[in-house]
C-alpha positions, 0 to 999 in steps of 0.5 A, a space after each residue: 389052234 389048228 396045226 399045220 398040214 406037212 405041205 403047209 409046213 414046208 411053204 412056212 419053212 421057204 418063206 422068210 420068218 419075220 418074228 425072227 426080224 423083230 426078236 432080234 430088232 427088240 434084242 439090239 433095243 435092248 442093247 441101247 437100253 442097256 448102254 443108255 441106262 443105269 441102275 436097277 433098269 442096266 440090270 435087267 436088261 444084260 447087254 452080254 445076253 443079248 449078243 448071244 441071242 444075236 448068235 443064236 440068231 444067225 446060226 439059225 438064219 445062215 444055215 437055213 438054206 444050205 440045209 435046204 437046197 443040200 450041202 454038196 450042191 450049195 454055192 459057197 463061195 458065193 455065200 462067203 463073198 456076199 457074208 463079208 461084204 454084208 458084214 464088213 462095209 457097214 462096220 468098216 464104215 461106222 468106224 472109219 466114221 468114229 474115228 474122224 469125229 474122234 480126231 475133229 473132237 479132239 482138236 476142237 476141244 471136245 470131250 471124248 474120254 471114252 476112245 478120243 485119246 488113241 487119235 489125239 495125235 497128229 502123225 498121220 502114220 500113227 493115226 492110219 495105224 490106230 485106225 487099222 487097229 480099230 478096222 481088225 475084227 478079227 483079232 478081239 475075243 470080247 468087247 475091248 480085248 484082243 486075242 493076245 490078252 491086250 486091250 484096245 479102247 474101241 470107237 464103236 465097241 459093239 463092233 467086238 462082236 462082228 468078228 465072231 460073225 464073220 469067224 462063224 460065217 466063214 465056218 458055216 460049211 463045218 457047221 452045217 455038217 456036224 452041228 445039226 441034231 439038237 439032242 447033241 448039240 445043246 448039251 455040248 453048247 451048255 458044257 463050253 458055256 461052263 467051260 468058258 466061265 472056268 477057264 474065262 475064255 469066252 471064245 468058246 462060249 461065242 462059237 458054241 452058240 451060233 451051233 445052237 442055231 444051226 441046230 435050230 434051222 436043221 429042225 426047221 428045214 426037216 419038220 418045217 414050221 412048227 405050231 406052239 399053242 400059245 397057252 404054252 408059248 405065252 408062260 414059255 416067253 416068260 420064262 425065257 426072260 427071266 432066264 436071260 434077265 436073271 444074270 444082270 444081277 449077280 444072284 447066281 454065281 456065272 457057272 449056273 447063271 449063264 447057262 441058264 441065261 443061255 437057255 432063256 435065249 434058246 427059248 426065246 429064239 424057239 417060241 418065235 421060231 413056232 406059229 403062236 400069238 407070241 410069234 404074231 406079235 413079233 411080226 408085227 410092222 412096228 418090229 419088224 421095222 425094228 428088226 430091219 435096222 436092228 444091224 443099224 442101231 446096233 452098230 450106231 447107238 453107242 457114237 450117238 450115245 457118244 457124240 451127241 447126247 452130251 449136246 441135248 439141251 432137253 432135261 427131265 423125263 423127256 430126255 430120254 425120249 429125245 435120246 431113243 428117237 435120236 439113236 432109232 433116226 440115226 439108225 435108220 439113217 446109217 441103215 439106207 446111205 450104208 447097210 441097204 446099198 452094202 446088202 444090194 452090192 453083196 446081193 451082185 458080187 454074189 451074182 458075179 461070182 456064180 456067173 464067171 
């Protein structure tokens, strides 16, 4: 292949990358994957894994253009109004929507075993108090648990990790100053992987990854993009997803296993990061769609999982298909009636903000 000129290399790095758009709408298919199946097929794909592609993801993605236009000079404020909006509107709503079909299901009868019972009661004091509780992100560490050690049966548990998000997007200015020189970085990454595993803080492990990304996006920005041969791209890929795969199944102790988990994510975010036959794939308009309701079906799949798989009258091996058709209509559904007008509505306080 034909490498790129330096002035070819910095038009790449202005325009958006859609095979990051579809590595990460093919990371949340796996993710309903994972929930939605069970056996040997809930072992390859690990749910956990996944989500830490997601924070590789927007480390990478967030600090792009800060890096860009200059650290002194970028709009920050701006960014954290627009960042909050962007994330809290789709998931307040997701939830605030769980829980009134949990109270519905609850006195229609309905089975719900999974979060129904914390809205099984009919003070409407206790009832705005669980949904507060539900509406904290920023109060869990991992799905279904608090800082302080509690649990708290979730409505939408994937919504855990949109706390982490918005922690590293309010964080974002301290990250684009000392985690920029990968050298450094993955390494340190690595070791608060192996912290987390000793001490079982996850904590650690999560902000460490969102590092990994700006890392990533400080290379970006400095050599543009890059061209990976796909003789290499294509068996580095490869490896990627056994590294990642691996750790669904128990055959390493967590120490080496998810280290090595976290590196087949790194490795998977930098082959689509480069131009190769792998990236082209992932640009494709299939995954890319993926990619554009990635957020949607991320926060969306487990409810219709929920509320309304139980219902499907289809057996066999069609069922299934009907599932995944479900989840990928109601994601999209939820993503033009919640996320695209919460995008556009970020996009004007933003506007307002730099205005006044």
């Amino acid at each position: 292949m034909i490498g790129y000129t330096r002035e070819r290399k910095k038009k790449d790095s202005d325009t958006r990358i859609y095979a990051l758009d579809g590595l990460r709408g093919l990371a949340a298919l796996a993710v309903v994957a994972y929930h939605y199946t069970g056996g040997a097929l809930r072992q390859l794909l690990p749910g956990a894994q996944f989500v830490t592609l997601f924070f590789i993801l927007s480390g990478l993605v967030l600090s792009i253009v800060p890096l860009r236009v200059g650290i002194d000079t970028y709009n920050w404020s701006r960014y954290q109004l627009r960042r909050i909006a962007r994330l809290a509107i789709p998931t307040c709503t997701v939830i605030g929507i769980c829980c009134i079909v949990s109270t519905i299901a609850m006195h229609m009868g309905w089975k719900a075993e999974e979060y129904a019972n914390a809205f099984s009661t009919s003070s409407p004091s206790v009832w705005l108090h669980n949904l507060l509780t539900q509406l904290d992100m920023l109060s869990m560490t991992t799905a279904g648990t608090r800082v302080d050690g509690s649990t708290l049966a979730m409505v939408d548990l994937p919504s855990w990790s949109m706390c982490w998000e918005l922690l590293f997007s309010l964080a974002l200015p301290v990250y684009v100053i000392i985690a920029t020189d990968m050298r450094f970085v993955a390494p340190i990454a690595l070791a608060c992987v192996l912290l987390s595993e000793w001490t079982q803080w996850p904590p650690l492990r999560h902000m460490a990854m969102f590092a990994l990304g700006v890392a990533l996006a400080k290379r970006l920005t400095d050599n543009g993009r890059e061209t990976m041969r796909d003789v290499v791209a294509v068996p580095l890929a490869l490896c990627g997803i056994v590294l990642v795969c691996q750790s669904g199944f128990g055959l390493l102790p967590g120490i080496v296993a998810q280290p090595l988990a976290v590196c087949g994510c790194l490795i998977l975010v930098v082959v689509a990061l480069t131009c190769n036959v792998i990236s082209n794939l992932l640009s494709t308009p299939p995954v890319r769609w993926l990619g554009r309701i990635s957020f949607s079906l991320y926060l969306t799949h487990l409810p219709v999982r929920d509320w309304i798989v139980p219902y499907i009258p289809v057996q066999g091996l069609l069922r299934p298909v009907v599932l995944f058709a479900l989840c990928l209509l109601a994601a999209e559904a939820f993503y033009l009636a919640v996320e695209r007008p919460a995008t556009r509505l970020s996009r004007r306080l933003g506007k307002a903000k730099r205005e006044a």
